[in-house]
C-alpha positions as CSV (number, residue, x, y, z in Angstrom):
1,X,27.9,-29.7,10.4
2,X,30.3,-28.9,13.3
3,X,29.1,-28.2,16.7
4,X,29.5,-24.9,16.5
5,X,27.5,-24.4,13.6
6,X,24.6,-26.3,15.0
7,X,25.2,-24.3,18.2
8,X,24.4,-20.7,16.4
9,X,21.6,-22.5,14.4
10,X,19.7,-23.3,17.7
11,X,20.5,-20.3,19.6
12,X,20.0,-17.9,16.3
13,X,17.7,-19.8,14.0
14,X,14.1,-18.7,13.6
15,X,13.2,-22.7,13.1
16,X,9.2,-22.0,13.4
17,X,8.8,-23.8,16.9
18,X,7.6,-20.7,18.5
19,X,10.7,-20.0,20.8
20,X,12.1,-16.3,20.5
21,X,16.1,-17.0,19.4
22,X,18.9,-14.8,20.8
23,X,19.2,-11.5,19.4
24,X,22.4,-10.6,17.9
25,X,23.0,-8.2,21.1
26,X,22.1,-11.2,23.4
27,X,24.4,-13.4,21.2
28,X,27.3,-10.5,22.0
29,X,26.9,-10.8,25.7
30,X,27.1,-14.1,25.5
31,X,30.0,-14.5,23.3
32,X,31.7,-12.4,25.4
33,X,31.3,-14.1,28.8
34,X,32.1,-17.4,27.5
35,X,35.4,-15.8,26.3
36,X,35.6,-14.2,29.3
37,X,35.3,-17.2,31.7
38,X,37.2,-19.8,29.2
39,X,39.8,-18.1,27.6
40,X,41.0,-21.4,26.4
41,X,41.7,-23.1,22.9
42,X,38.2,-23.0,20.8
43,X,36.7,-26.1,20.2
44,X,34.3,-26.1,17.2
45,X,32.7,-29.3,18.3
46,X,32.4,-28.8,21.9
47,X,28.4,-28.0,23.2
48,X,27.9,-25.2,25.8
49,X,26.8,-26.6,29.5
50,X,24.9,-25.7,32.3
51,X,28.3,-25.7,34.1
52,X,30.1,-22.9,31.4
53,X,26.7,-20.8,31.7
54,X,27.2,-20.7,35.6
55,X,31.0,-19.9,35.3
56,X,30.1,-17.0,32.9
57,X,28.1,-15.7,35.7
58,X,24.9,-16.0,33.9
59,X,21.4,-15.5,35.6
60,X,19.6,-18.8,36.4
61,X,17.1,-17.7,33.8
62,X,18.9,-16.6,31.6
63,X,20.9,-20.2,31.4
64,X,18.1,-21.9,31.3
65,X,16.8,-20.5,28.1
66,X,20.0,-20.8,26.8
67,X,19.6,-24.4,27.6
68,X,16.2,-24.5,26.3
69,X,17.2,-22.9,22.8
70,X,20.1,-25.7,22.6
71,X,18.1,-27.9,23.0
72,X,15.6,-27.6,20.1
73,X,17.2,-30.1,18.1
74,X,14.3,-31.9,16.9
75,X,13.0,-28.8,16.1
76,X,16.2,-27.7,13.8
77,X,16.3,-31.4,12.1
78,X,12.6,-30.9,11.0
79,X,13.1,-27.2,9.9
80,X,16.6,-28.0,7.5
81,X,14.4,-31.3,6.3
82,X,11.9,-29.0,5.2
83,X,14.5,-26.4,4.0
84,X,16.1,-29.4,1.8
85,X,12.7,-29.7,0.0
86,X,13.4,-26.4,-1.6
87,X,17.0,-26.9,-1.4
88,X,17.3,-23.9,0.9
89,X,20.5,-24.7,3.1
90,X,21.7,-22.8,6.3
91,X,25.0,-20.7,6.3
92,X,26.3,-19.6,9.8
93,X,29.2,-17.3,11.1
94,X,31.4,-20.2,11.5
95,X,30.5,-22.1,8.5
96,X,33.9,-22.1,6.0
97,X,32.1,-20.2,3.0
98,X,30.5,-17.6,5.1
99,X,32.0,-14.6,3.4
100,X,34.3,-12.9,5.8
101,X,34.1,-9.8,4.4
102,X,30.6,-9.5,6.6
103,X,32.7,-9.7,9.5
104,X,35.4,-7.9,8.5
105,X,33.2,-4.8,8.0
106,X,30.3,-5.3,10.7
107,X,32.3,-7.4,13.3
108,X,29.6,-8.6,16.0
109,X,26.7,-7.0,14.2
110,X,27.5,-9.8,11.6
111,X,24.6,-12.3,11.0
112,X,25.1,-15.1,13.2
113,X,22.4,-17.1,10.5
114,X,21.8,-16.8,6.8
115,X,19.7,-19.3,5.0
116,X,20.6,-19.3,1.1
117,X,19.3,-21.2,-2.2
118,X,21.4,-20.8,-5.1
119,X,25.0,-21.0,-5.9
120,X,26.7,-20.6,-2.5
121,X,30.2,-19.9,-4.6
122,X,29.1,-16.7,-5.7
123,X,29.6,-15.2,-2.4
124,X,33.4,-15.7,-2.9
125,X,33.7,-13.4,-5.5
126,X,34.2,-9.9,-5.9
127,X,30.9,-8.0,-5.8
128,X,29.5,-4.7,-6.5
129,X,26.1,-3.6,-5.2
130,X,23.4,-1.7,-7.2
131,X,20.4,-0.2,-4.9
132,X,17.4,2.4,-5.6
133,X,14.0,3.4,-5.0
134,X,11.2,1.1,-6.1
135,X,9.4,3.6,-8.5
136,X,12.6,4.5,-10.3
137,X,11.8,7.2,-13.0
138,X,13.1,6.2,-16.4
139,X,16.6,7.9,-16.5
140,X,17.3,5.9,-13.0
141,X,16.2,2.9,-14.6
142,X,18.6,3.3,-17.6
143,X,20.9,3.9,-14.9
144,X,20.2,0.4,-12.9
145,X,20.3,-1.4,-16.0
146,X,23.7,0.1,-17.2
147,X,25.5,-0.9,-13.5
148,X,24.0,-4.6,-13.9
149,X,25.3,-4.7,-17.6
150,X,28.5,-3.2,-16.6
151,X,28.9,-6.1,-13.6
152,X,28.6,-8.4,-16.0
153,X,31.4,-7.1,-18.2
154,X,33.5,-6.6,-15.8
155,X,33.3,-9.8,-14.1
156,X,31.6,-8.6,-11.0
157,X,29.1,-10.2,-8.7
158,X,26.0,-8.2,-8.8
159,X,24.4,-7.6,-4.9
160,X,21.3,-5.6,-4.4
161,X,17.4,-6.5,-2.8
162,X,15.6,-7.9,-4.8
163,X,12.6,-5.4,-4.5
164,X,10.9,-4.0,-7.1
165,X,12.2,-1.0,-9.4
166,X,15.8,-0.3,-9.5
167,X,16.9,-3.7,-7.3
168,X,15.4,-5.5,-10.3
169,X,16.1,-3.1,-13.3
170,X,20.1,-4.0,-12.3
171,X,19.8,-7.9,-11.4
172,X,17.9,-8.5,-14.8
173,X,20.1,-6.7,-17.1
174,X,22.9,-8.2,-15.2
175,X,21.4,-11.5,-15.4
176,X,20.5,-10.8,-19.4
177,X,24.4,-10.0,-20.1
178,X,25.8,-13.0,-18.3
179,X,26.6,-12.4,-15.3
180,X,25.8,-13.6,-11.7
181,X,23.7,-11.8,-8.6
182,X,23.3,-12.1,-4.9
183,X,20.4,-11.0,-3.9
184,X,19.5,-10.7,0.2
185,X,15.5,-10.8,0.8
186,X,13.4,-9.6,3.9
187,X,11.6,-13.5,3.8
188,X,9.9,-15.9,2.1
189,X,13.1,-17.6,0.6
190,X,11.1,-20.9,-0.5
191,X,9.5,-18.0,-3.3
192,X,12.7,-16.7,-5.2
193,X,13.5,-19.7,-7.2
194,X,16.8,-19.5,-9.0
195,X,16.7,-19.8,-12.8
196,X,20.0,-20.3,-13.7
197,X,23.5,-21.4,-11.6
198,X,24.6,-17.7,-11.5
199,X,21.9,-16.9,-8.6
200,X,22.0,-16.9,-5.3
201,X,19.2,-15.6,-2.5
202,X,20.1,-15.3,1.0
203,X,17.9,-14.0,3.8
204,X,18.8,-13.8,7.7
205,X,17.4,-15.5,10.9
206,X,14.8,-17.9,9.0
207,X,14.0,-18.9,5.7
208,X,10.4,-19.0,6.3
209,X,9.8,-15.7,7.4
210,X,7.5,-13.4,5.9
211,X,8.5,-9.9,4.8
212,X,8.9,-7.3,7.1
213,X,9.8,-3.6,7.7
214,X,12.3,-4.5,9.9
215,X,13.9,-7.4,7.8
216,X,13.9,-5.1,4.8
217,X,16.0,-2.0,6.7
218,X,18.2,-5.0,8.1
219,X,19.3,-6.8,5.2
220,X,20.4,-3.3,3.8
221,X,24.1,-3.4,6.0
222,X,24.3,-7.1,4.4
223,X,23.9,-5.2,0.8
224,X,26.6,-2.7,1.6
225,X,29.2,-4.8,3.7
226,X,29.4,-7.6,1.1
227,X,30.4,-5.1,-2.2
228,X,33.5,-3.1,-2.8
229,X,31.7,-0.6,-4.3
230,X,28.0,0.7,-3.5
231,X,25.9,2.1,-6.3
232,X,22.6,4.1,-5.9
233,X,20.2,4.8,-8.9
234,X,17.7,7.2,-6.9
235,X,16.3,7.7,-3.7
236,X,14.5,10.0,-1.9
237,X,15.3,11.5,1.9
238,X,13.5,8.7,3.7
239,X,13.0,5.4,3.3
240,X,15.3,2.0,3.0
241,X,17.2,3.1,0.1
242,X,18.5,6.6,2.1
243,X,18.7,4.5,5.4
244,X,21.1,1.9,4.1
245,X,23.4,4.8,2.4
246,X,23.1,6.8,5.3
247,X,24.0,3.4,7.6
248,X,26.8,2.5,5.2
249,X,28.6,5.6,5.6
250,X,28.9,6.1,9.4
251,X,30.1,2.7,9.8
252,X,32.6,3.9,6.6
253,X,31.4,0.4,4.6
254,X,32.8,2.9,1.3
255,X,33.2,3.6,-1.4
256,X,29.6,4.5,-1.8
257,X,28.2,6.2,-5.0
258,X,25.0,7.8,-5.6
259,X,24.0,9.0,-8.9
260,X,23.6,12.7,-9.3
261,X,20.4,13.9,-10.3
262,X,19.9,16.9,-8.6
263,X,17.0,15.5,-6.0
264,X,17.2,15.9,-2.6
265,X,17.7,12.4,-1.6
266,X,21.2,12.5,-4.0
267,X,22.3,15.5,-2.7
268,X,21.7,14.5,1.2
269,X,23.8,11.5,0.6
270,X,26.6,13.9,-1.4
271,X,27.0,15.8,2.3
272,X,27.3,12.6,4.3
273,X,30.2,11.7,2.0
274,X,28.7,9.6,-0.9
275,X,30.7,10.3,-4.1
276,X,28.5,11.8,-7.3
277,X,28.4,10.0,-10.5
278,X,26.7,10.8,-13.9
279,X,28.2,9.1,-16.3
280,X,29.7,5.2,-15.6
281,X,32.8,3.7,-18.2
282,X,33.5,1.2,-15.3
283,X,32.3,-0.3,-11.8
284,X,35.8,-0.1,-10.0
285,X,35.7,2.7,-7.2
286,X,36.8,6.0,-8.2
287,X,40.8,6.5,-7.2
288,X,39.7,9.3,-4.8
289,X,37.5,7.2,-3.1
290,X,40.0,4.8,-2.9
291,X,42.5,6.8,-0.9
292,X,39.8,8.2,1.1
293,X,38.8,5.0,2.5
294,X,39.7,4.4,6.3
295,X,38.8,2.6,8.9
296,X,34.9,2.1,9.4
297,X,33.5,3.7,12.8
298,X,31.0,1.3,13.6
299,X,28.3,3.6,13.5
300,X,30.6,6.4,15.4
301,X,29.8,4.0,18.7
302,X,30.6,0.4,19.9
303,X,28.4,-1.6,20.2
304,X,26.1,-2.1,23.1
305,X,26.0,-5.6,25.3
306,X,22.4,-6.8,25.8
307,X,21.2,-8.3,29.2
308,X,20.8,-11.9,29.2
């Protein structure tokens, strides 16, 4: 483990010591005085000091819980011993399989920490992404089942929740045909245990953490920016399902398809630019999505510095 990646661990991790990590807006502010103040060659072993924290013009208390987070290392060596008992291993922003595609597509708003158990190769392959409501009605379900079949056909890496209904319906037929899944969870890593060498679970922050509101909406971008093409089964107008679409298109993470069944969740999604399917032959985008991609707009704003 370089410096740097122990560096994001402590100042990131959730390492159940009862110290409140950085938030990834914090981490941004940070990030970008350090750069600011040392624009020199980065060194991925080199520890941050009182004396950088100063030159980055940094507020005495603000440095010194910077300082405090760094230095929870007997904290972080009991949490990844723990982590190993379940063979749960951490994943950071500058570890060398951390999929770049995350950062490619969310830039800053990348996760700074993922935890994973499973086969860490997986996240190096070509993914698609299947996503739905969790009391799918039965021509939904058909419809999550065909896309996780179909992955596994095609050779794609199927990337959805977890959570009950559709998330599931797609990761067990995919599963059932041969092929692999990534699933990112809102907690409790230690309980999705990996059956076979074509799994892999990933959750942010902390494996320990229990589920939350907030975790589940949060893992959705992760969903999105990791597959090259986003499939929906159902969803209504509110919820995580509609929130993740709805996220996934202002930042223009495309192509994103939602199945067309004439409910108002489908058709809302259909005016913010999500392309309607019936019918699937094959998971690859459809060519007019593919010329329509551009740039993403991060949410049609940049993002915000925090305070430190």
């Amino acid at each position: 483990m370089t410096g740097a990646e122990r560096g994001y661990l402590l100042l990131c991790g959730e390492l159940a010591d009862g110290e409140k990590p950085l938030t990834p807006a914090q981490l941004r502010t940070l990030r970008r005085a350090v750069r600011q103040s040392d624009p020199g060659p980065f060194d991925p072993d080199r520890a941050l000091t009182a004396e950088d924290l100063c030159r980055a013009g940094l507020r005495a208390e603000a440095a010194e819980r910077i300082l405090t987070l760094l230095g929870r290392d007997r904290a972080l060596e009991s949490y990844l011993e723990t982590a190993r008992l379940f063979e749960i291993f951490p994943l950071t922003a500058v570890s060398e399989p951390y999929p770049a595609r995350l950062t490619q597509r969310l830039g800053e708003d990348a996760p700074a920490v993922l935890f994973g158990r499973g086969n860490l190769s997986l996240l190096q392959k070509p993914a698609v992404s299947l996503t739905g409501s969790r009391d799918p009605g039965d021509d939904s379900a058909r419809f999550a089942r065909w896309v996780g079949t179909l992955a596994a056909r095609e050779g794609w890496v199927l990337v959805s929740g977890n959570a009950r209904g559709a998330d599931r319906c797609a990761m067990e037929a995919c599963l059932e045909a041969g092929g692999a899944v990534i699933a990112f969870v809102p907690g409790e890593l230690e309980t999705c245990c990996p059956r076979t060498d074509r799994e892999l679970y990933l959750c942010e922050s902390g494996w320990h953490l229990a589920f939350s509101a907030w975790g589940a909406l949060a893992r959705n971008r992760l969903i999105y920016a990791l597959s090259r093409h986003a499939l929906i089964a159902c969803t209504g107008t509110h919820g995580g399902t509609f929130s993740g679409a709805s996220e996934a298109l202002r930042r223009g993470n495309g192509p994103v398809s939602v199945r067309d069944d004439g409910s108002p969740g489908s058709r809302a999604l259909i005016s913010l630019g999500a392309h309607p399917v019936s019918e699937l032959s094959t998971l690859a985008p459809p060519p007019e999505l593919q010329c329509a991609l551009r740039a993403a707009s991060r949410m049609g704003d940049e993002a915000q510095d925090f305070p430190l």
